[in-house]
C-alpha positions in Angstrom: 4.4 46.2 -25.1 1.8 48.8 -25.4 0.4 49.3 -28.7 0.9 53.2 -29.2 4.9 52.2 -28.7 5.0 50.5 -31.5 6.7 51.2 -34.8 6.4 50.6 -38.6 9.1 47.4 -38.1 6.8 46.1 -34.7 3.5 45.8 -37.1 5.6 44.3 -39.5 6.9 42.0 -37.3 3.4 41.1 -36.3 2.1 40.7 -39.7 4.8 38.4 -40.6 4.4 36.2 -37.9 1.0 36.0 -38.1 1.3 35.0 -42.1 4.0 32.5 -41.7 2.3 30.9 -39.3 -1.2 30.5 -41.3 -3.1 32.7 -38.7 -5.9 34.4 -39.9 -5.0 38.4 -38.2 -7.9 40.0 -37.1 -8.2 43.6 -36.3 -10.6 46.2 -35.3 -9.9 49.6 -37.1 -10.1 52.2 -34.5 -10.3 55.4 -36.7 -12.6 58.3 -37.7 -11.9 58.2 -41.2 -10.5 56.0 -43.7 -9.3 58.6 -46.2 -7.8 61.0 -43.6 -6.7 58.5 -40.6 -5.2 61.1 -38.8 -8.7 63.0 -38.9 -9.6 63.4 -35.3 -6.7 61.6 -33.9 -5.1 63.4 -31.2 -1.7 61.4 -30.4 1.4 60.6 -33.0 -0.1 61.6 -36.6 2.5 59.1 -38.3 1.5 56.5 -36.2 -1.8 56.7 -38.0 -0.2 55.7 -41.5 1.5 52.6 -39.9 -1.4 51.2 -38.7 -3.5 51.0 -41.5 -0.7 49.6 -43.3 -1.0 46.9 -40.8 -5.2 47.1 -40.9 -4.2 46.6 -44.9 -2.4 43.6 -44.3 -4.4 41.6 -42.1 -7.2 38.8 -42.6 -10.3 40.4 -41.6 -10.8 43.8 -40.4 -13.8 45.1 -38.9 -14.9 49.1 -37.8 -17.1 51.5 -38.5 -15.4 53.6 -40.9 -14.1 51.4 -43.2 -14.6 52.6 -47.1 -17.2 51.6 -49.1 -14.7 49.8 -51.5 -10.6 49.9 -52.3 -10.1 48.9 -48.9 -9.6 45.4 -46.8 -9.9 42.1 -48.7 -13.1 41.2 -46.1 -14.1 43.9 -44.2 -16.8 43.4 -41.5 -18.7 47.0 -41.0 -19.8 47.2 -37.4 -21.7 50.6 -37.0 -20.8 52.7 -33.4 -22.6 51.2 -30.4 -25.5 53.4 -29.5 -24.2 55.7 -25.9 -27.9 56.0 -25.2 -30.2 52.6 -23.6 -31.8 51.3 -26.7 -36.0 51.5 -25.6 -37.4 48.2 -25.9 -40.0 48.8 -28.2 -40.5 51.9 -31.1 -42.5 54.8 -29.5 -45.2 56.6 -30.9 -44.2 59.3 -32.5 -47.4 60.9 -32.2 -46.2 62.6 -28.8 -43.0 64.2 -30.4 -43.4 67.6 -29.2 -39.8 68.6 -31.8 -39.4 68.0 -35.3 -35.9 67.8 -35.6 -33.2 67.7 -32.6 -29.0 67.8 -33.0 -26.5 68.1 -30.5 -23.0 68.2 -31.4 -20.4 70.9 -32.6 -20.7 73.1 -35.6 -19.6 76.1 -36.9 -21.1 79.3 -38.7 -21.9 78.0 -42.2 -20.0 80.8 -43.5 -20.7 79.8 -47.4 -24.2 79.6 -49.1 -23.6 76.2 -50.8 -22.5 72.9 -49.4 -18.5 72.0 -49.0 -16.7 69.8 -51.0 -16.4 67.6 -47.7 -19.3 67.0 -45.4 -17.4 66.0 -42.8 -16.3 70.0 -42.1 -17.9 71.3 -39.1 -18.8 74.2 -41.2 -21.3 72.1 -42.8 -22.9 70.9 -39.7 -23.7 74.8 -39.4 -24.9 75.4 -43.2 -27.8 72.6 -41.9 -28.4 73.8 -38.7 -28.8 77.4 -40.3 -31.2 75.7 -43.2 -33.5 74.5 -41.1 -33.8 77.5 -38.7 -34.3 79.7 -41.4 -37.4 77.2 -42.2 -38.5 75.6 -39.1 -40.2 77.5 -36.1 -38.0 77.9 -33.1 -40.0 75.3 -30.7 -40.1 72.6 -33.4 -36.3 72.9 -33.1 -33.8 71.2 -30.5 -30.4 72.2 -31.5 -27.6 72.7 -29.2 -24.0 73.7 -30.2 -22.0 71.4 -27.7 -18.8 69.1 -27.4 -19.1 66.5 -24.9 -15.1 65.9 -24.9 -14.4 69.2 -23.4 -16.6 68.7 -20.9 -16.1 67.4 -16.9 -17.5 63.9 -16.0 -20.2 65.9 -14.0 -20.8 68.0 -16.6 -20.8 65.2 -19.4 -23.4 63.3 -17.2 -25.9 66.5 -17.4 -25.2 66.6 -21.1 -26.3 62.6 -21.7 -28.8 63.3 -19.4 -30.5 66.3 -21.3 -29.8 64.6 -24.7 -31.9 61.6 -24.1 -34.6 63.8 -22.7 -34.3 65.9 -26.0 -34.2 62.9 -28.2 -37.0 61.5 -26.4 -39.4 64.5 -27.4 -38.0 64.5 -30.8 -39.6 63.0 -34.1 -36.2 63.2 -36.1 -32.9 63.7 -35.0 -29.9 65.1 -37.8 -26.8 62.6 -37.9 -24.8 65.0 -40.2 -21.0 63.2 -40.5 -18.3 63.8 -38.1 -14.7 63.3 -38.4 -16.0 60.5 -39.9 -19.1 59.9 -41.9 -20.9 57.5 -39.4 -21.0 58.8 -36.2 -23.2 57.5 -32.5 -26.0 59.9 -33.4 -26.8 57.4 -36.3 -27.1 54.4 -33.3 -28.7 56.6 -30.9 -31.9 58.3 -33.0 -32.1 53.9 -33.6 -31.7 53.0 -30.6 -34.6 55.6 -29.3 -36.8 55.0 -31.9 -36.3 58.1 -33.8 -36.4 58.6 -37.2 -32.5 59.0 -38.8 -31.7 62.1 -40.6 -28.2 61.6 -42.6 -26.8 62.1 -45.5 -26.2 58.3 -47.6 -23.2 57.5 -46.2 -23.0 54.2 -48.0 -21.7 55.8 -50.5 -18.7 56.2 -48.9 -18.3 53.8 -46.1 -19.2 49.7 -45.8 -22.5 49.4 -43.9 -24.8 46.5 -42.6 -27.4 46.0 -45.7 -26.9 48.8 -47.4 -29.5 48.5 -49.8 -31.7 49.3 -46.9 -30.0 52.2 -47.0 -29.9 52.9 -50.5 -34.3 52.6 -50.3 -34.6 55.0 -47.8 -35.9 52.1 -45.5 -34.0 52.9 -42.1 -33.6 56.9 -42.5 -34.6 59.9 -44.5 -32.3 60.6 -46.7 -30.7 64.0 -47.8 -28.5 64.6 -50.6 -25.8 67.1 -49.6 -24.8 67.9 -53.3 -28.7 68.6 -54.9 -31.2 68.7 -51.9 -32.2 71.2 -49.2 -32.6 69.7 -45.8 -35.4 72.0 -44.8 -37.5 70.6 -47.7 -36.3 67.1 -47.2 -37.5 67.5 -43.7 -40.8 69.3 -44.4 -42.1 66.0 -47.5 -41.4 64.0 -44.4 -43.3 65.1 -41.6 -46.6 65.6 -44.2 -46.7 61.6 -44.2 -46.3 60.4 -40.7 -47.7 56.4 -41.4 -44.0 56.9 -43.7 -41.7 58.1 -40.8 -43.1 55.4 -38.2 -42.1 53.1 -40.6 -38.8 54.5 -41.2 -38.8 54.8 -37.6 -39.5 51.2 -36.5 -37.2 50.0 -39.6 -34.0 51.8 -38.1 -35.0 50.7 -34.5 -34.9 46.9 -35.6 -31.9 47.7 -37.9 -30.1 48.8 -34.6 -30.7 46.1 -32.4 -30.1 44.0 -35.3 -25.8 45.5 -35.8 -25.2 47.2 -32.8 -26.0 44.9 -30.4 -22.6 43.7 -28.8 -23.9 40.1 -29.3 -24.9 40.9 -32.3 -21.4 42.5 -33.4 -19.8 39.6 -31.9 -21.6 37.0 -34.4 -21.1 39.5 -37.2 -17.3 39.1 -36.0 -17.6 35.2 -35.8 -19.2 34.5 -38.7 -16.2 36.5 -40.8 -13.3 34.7 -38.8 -15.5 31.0 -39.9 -16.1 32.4 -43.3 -12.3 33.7 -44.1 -10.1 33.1 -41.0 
């Protein structure tokens, strides 16, 4: 049966079954955001609610959106795969001819203070506007884009020009998405760029996230008390400090978003709780 067929009564079903026969249920959480599961989803909004019911229910459930607590029993965060080839060592950032690159969709800020939510596109363009207000034009790589509504062709030009801009970039902004994690996070790692984001294990389960919490594997900006242009311009006056960041987050990529490594993340759960 295909899964988006199914009802409230087929999940229960499965989630029965599964507990009267003593087998652990292991599932992978597909959604944008934990709070708001609907949030980004294009197909049957009510089907949304009946799957995390059934997310709720089971063994071990793994994703990576899943909150930070409240939620499964033993949750198994597994950040996005990077989309970008993950270079095999950390470049010097010493040839970065950008100081900050985004690509992604955002909106006129159309406020003077942060939103009560960051994930509102609106936000994306109270940053963006930030740091052109503070950063010269050619130190900037920011394009306004959304890859979905794109052709195949047109997508491959787009991946294509991305890598190239992350590639020249010494930071790239990860602001959140429909959900607060997003494959910008994976890729700036995966490129061995220094992470800009907001903490977002505050509100979702992440790999170490006292390595977060240090500032270790990404600069760090507050939405609530901090301006991103200054958080950006402390940075870039210590450059020994962002290498390290820089290295830190490429190692803490290959380290969770591996497949291989997801797959013993996944393993280890199922032998620890299954």
């Amino acid at each position: 049966m295909p899964l988006h067929t199914w009802t409230s009564g087929d999940f229960e079903r499965a989630s029965d079954f599964a507990a009267a026969a003593r087998v652990p249920t292991v599932v992978y959480d597909p959604f944008d955001s934990w709070d708001d599961p609907s949030r980004g989803w294009r197909g049957d909004q009510s089907w949304t609610a009946d799957v995390q019911h059934y997310v709720l229910r089971a063994t071990i459930v793994a994703g990576p959106q899943l909150p930070a607590e409240g939620g499964p029993a033993h949750p198994v965060p597994l950040p996005y795969p990077p989309v970008v080839r993950r270079v095999p060592a950390p470049p010097d950032l010493g040839s970065s001819t950008v100081d900050v690159h985004f690509a992604g969709v955002f909106r006129d800020e159309g406020w003077a203070a942060p939103p009560h939510d960051t994930r509102n596109r609106h936000y994306r363009g109270h940053l963006v506007a930030t740091l052109q207000r503070a950063l010269p034009d050619h130190r900037l790589a920011i394009r306004n884009v959304e890859y979905r509504s794109e052709p195949q062709e047109g997508r491959s030009r787009l991946r294509r020009q991305y890598v190239a801009e992350l590639d020249r970039s010494t930071m790239v902004l990860s602001p959140a998405g429909f959900g607060y994690l997003t494959f910008r996070h994976s890729d700036a790692w995966a490129r061995g760029r220094v992470l800009l984001s907001e903490p977002v294990q505050r509100h979702i389960a992440v790999p170490e996230p006292q390595r977060w919490q240090s500032g270790e594997v990404a600069v760090l900006y507050d939405p609530l008390r901090d301006d991103i242009a200054d958080v950006v311009a402390k940075s870039l006056k210590c450059r020994k400090g962002l290498a390290d960041i820089a290295r830190a987050g490429w190692e803490y990529g290959r380290r969770w978003t591996a497949p291989e490594a997801q797959v013993a993340a996944l393993v280890h759960a199922i032998s620890e709780h299954g």
